[in-house]
LOGU-488314 format. One record per residue (C-alpha): residue number from 1; residue in one letter; x, y, z. Coordinates in pm, whole numbers. Layout:
LOGU-488314
GUPA   kolnu   mimar       c1       c2       c3
GUPA     NUM       a        X        Y        Z
...
***
This chain:
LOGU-488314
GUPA   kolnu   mimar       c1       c2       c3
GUPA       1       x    -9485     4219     3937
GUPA       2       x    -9240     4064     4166
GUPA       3       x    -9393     3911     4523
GUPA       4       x    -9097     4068     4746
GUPA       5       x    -9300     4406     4812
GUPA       6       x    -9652     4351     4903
GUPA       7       x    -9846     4584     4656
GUPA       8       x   -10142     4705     4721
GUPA       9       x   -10404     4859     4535
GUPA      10       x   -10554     5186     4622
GUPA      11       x   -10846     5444     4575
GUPA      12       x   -10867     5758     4690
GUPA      13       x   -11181     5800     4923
GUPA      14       x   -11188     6129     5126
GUPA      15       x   -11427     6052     5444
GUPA      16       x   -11753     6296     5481
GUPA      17       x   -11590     6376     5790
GUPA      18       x   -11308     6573     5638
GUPA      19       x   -11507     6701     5329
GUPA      20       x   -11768     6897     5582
GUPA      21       x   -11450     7012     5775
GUPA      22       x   -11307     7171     5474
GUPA      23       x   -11653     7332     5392
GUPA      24       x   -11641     7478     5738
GUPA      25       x   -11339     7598     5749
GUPA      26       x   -11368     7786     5381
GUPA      27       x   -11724     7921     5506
GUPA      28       x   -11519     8078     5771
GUPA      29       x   -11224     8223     5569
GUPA      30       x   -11115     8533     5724
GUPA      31       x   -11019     8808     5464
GUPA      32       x   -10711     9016     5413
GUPA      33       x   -10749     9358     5269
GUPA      34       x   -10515     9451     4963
GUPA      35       x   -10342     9753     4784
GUPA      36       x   -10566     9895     4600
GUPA      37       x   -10551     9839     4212
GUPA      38       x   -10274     9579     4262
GUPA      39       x   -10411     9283     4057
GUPA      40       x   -10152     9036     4087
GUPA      41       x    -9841     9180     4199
GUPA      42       x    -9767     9127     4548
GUPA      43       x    -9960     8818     4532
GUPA      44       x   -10260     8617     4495
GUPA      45       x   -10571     8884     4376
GUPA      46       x   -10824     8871     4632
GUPA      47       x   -11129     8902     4386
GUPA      48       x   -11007     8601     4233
GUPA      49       x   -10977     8416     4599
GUPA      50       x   -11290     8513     4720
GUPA      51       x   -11420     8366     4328
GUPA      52       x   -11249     8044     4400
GUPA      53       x   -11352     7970     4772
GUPA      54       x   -11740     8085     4638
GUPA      55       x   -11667     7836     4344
GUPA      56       x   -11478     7606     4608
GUPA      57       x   -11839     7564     4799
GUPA      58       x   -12124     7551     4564
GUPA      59       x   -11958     7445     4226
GUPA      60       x   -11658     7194     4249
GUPA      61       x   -11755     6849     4323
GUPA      62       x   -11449     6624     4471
GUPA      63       x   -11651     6316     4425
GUPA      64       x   -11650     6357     4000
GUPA      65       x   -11258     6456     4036
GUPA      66       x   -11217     6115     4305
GUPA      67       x   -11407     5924     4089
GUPA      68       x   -11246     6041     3753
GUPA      69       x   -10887     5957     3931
GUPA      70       x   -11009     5617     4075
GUPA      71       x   -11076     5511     3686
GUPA      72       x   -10660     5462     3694
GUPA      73       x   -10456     5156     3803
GUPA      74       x   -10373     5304     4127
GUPA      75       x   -10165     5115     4410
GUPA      76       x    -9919     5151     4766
GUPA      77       x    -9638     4985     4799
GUPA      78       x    -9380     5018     5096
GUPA      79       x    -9046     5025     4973
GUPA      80       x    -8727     5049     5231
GUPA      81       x    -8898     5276     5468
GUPA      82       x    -9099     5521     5203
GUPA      83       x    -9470     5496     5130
GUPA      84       x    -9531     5530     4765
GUPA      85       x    -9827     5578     4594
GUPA      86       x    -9859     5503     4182
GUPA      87       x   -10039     5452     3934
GUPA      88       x    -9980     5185     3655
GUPA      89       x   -10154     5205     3405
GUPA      90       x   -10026     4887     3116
GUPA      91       x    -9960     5017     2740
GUPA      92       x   -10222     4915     2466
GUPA      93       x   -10033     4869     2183
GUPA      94       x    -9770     4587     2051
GUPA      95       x    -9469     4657     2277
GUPA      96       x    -9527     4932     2489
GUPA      97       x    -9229     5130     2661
GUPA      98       x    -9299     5136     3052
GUPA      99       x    -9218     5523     3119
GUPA     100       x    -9213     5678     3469
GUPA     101       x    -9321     6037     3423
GUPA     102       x    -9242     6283     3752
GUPA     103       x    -9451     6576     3896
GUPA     104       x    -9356     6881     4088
GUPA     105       x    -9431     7150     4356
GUPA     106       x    -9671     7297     4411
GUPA     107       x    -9804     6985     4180
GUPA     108       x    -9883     6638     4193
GUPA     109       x    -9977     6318     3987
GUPA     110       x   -10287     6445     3881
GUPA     111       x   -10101     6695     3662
GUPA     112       x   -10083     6379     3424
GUPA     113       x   -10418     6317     3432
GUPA     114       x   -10470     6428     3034
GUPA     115       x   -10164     6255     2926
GUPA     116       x   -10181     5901     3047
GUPA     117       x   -10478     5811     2810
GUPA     118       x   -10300     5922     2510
GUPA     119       x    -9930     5775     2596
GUPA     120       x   -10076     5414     2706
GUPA     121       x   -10343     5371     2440
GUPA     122       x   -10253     5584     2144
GUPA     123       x   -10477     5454     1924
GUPA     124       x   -10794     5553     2076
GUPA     125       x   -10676     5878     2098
GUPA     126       x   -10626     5902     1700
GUPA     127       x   -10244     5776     1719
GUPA     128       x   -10045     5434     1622
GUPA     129       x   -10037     5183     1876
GUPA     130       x    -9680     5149     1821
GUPA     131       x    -9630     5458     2009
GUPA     132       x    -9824     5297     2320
GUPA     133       x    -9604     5356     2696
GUPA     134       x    -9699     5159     3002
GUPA     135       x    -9660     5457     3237
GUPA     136       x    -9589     5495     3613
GUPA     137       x    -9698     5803     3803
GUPA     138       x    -9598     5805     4128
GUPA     139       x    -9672     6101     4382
GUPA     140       x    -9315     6182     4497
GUPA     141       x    -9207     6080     4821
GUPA     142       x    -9359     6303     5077
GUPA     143       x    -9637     6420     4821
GUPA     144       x    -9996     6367     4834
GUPA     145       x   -10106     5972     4937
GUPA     146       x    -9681     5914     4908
GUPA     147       x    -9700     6068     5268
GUPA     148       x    -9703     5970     5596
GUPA     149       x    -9680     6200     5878
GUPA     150       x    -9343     6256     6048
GUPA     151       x    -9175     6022     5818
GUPA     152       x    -8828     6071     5713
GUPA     153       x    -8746     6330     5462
GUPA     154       x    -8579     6260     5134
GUPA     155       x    -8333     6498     4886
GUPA     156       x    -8294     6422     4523
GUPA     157       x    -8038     6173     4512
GUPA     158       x    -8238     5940     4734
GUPA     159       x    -8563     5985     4569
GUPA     160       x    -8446     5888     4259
GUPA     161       x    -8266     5591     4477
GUPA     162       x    -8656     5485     4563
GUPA     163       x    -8815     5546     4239
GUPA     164       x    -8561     5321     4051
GUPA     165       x    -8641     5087     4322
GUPA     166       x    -9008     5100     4205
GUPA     167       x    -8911     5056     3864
GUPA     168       x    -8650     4736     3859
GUPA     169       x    -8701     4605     4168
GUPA     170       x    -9086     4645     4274
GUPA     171       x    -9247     4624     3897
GUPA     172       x    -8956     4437     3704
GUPA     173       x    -8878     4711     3461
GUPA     174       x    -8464     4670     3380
GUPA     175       x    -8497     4913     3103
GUPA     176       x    -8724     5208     3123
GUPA     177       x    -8826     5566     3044
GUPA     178       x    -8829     5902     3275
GUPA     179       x    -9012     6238     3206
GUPA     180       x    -9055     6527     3449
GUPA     181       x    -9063     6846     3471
GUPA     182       x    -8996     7094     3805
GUPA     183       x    -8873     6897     4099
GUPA     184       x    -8938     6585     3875
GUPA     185       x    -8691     6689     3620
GUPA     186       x    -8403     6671     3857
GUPA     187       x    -8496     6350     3978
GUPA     188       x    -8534     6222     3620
GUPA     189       x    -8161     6386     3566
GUPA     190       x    -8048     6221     3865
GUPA     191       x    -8212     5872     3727
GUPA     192       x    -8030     5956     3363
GUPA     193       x    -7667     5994     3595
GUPA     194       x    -7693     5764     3854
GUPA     195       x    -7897     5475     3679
GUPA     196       x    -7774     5460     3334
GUPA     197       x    -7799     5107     3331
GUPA     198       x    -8169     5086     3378
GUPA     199       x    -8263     5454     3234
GUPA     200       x    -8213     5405     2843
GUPA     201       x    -8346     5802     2801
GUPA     202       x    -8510     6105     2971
GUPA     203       x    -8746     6340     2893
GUPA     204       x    -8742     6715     3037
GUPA     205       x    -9003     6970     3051
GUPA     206       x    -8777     7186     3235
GUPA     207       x    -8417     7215     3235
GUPA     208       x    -8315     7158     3610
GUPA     209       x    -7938     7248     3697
GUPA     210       x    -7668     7483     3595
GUPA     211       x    -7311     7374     3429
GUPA     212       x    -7052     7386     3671
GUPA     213       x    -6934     7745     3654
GUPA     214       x    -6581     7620     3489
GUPA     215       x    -6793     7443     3191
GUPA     216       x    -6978     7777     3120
GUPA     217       x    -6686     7943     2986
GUPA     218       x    -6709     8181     2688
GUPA     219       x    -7138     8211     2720
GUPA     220       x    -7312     8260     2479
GUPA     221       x    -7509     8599     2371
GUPA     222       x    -7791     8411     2472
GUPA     223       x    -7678     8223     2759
GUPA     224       x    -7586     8606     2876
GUPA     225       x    -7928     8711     2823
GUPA     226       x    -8082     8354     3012
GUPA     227       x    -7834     8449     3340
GUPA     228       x    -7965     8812     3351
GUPA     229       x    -8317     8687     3281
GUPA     230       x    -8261     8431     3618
GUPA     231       x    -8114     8672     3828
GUPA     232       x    -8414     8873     3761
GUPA     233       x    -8648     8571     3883
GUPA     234       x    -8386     8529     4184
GUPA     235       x    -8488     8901     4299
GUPA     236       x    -8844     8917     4233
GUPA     237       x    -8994     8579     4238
GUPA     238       x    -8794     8358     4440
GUPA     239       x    -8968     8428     4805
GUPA     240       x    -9136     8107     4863
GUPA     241       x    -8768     7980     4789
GUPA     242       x    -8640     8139     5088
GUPA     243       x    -8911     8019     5282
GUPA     244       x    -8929     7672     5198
GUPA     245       x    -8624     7651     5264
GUPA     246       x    -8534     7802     5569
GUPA     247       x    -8818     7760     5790
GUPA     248       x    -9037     7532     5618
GUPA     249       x    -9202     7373     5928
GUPA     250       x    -9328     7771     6021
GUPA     251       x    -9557     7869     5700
GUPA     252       x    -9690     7502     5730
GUPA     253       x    -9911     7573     6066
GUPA     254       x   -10102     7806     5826
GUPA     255       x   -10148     7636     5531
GUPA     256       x   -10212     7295     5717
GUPA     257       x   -10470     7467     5860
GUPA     258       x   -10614     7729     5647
GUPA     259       x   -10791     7610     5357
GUPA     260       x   -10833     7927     5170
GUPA     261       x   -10431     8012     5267
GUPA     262       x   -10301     7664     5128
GUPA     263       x   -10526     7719     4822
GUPA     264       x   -10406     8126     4814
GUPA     265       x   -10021     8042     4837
GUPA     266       x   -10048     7756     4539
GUPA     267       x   -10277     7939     4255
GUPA     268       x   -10009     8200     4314
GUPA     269       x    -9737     7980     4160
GUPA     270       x   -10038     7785     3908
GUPA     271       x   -10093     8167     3788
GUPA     272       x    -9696     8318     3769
GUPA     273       x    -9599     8002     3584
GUPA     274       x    -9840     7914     3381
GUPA     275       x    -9890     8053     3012
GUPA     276       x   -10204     8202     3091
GUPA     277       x   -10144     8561     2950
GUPA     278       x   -10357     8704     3278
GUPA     279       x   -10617     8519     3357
GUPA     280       x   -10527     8182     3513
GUPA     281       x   -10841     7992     3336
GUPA     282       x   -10667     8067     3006
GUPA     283       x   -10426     7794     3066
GUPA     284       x   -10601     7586     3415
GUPA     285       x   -10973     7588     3482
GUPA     286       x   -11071     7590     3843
GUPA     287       x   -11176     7220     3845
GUPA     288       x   -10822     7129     3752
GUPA     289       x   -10657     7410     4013
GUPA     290       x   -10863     7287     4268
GUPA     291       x   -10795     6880     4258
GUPA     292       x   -10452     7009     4260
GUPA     293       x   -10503     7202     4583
GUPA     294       x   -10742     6920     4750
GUPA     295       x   -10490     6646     4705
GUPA     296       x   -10239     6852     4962
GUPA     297       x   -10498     6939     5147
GUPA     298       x   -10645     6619     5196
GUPA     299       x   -10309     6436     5264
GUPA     300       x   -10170     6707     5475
GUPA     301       x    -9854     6670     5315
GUPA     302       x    -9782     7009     5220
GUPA     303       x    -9502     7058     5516
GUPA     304       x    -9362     6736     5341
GUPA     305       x    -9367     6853     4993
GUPA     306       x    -9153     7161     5073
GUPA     307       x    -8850     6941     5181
GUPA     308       x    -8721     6948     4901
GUPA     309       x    -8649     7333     4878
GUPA     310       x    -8453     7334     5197
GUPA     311       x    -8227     7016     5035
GUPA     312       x    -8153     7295     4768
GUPA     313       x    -8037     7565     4960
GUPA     314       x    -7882     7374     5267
GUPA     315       x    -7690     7041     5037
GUPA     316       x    -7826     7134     4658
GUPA     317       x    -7817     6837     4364
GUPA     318       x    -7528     6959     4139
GUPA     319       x    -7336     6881     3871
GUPA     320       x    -6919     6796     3946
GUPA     321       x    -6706     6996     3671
GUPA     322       x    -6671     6746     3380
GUPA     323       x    -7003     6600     3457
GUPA     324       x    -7236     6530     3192
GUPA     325       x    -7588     6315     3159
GUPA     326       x    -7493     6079     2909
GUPA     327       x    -7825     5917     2854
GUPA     328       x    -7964     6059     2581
GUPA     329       x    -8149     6347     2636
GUPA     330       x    -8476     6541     2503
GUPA     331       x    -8616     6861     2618
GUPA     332       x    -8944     7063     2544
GUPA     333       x    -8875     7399     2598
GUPA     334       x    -9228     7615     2664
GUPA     335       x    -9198     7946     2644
GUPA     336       x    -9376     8037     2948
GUPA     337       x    -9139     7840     3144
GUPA     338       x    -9010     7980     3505
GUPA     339       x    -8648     7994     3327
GUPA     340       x    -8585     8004     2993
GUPA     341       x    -8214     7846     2910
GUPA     342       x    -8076     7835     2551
GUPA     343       x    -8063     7528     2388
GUPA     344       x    -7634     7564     2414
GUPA     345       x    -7693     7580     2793
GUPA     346       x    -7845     7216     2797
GUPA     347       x    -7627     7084     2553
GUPA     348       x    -7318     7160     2797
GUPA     349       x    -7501     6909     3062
GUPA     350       x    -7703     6645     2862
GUPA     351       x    -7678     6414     2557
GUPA     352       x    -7899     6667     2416
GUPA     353       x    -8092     6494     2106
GUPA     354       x    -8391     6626     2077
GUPA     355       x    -8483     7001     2154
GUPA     356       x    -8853     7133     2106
GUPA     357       x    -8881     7506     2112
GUPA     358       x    -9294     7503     2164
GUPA     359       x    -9546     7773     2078
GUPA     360       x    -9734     7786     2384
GUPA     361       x    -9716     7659     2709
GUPA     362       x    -9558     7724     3074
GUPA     363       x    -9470     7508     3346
GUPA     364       x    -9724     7321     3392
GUPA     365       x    -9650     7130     3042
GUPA     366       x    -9902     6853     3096
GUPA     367       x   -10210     7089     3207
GUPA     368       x   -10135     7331     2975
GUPA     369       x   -10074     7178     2628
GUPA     370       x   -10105     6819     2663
GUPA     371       x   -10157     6731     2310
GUPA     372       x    -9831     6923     2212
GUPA     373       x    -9627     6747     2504
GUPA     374       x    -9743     6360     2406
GUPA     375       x    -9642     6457     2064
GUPA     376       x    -9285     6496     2144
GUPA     377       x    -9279     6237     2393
GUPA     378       x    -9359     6008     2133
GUPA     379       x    -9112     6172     1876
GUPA     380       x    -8851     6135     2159
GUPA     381       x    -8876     5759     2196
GUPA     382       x    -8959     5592     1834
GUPA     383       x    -8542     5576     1864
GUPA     384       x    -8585     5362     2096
GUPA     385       x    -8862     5137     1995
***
């Protein structure tokens, strides 16, 4: 590591203080009523809320999740006027690729929690230690402990700007690797277009952007049947959109302060994206959904993390006609993704050498089939070994 930055390592240790707060305020949840017999459909099921706050109290233990995410290589660094947190955790193996792998909303770096043993030390997890990564896992800027209240908001382009930063500059990396999926897929694209030099290949989860509309002539049958299938998500699932990114700063009074409300307005997402064939805990046990939920609420970054939604609507990341991500390019395509594109759809945007068409799986790739997402991670980068 270079001495420029002053690095610092870092633990997560939630005080008693705010632990007993939390406990309080979930004690004192005050209900909504509901349609009756509307399971899921205009939301998040209240029988399964008023489950998870119950199992929220008197069954989840933060301390075992803290402690389980404390056994990584955790650190802070300042960079230019961001707050990052990371973890770096070095390859075991005889030349490990260092790999920076990119979370979403409403996720965060503990999504990678099941993955990071298996990419950095292979071999104790029944693989070749040839295949061994040195991976970074950074909470994106204005997520989770990468947050800092009131501080300046970043788009796409400059993210990527700060996470390259943390890559060549901070931890001496001139040639590395990029994964993500959701948000963290168009920053990886954005790394693969704008950083070429330093980003030898990407790997997507998600496929992030659209072709400019005059290099999607002459779709295909099923390209036609992907933009009806989006325009459908557009009209019935695309609230929250609107909302992040309009009047983010509004919703955030409630779910800063509402326990119950943050957790109600995430599982929502964890449950309509996910694989889970209706019932959540078919793809994301509670345990998992709520260290997901704890880490915004113990930050309070959640007003932060929806920045990027009003960057989309208001000055979106997009591709110039002619554009094209030349680095090359791999993408696992789950079937329970939020949007399903073709495989032709990609091609017309990336270096497209590697396409995945899984069996399982939504988008929460790393949660939900972690075994079948470090397998073609690994396919993906013996090229390049």
């Amino acid at each position: 590591m270079q001495n420029t930055w002053k690095i610092e390592p870092f633990g997560l240790s939630v005080s008693d203080e705010v632990l007993e707060d939390l406990r309080r305020r979930l004690s004192a949840t005050r209900w909504p009523d509901e349609a009756p017999d509307s399971g899921w459909k205009f939301g998040t099921n209240l029988e399964y809320m008023k489950g998870l706050v119950d199992y929220w109290l008197n069954g989840y233990d933060w301390r075992i999740q803290e402690s389980a995410l404390n056994a990584f290589s955790q650190y802070r660094v300042v960079y230019g006027d961001t707050r990052l947190h990371f973890i770096h955790q070095p390859g075991n193996g005889p030349d490990p690729l260092p790999l920076l792998m990119l979370h979403g909303w409403p996720g965060s770096f503990y999504e990678f929690h099941k993955i990071i043993g298996p990419l950095t030390d292979p071999e104790s997890h029944g693989g070749d230690p040839g295949d061994a990564f040195t991976v970074v896992v950074p909470s994106l800027p204005g997520y989770g402990f990468s947050h800092s209240p009131n501080q300046r908001r970043l788009n796409i382009e400059e993210m990527a700007e700060v996470l390259a930063g943390l890559m060549s500059r901070v931890l001496g990396y001139d040639r590395f690797f990029a994964q993500g999926g959701d948000w963290g897929s168009f920053v990886t694209t954005r790394l693969g277009q704008a950083h070429s030099r330093n980003v030898a290949g990407i790997h997507l989860n998600m496929v992030p952007l659209a072709p400019h509309p005059k290099d999607r002539q002459n779709p295909s049958e099923a390209e036609q049947a992907f933009l009806k299938q989006a325009g459908e998500f557009l009209n019935e699932e695309s609230g929250y959109q609107w909302i992040q990114g309009t009047k983010p700063q509004t919703a955030a009074y409630a779910l800063t302060d509402s326990p119950a409300g943050l957790a109600a307005w995430i599982t929502e997402k964890f449950y309509s994206w996910s694989d889970c064939r209706g019932d959540l805990e078919n793809s994301i046990s509670k345990d998992e959904l709520l260290t997901n939920i704890m880490i915004y609420w113990v930050s309070g970054a959640v007003n932060n993390s929806f920045w990027l939604y009003y960057q989309l609507r208001h000055h979106p990341y997009r591709l110039a006609q002619g554009d094209r991500i030349e680095v090359p390019t791999a993408i696992a395509a789950f079937p329970g993704e939020i949007l399903r594109p073709p495989r032709e759809w990609a091609a017309r945007m990336y270096n497209l050498q590697q396409w995945t068409a899984m069996a399982s799986g939504g988008h929460f790739a790393a949660l939900e089939e972690p075994e079948e997402l470090v397998r073609d991670i690994r396919t993906f980068f013996r090229r390049f070994r």
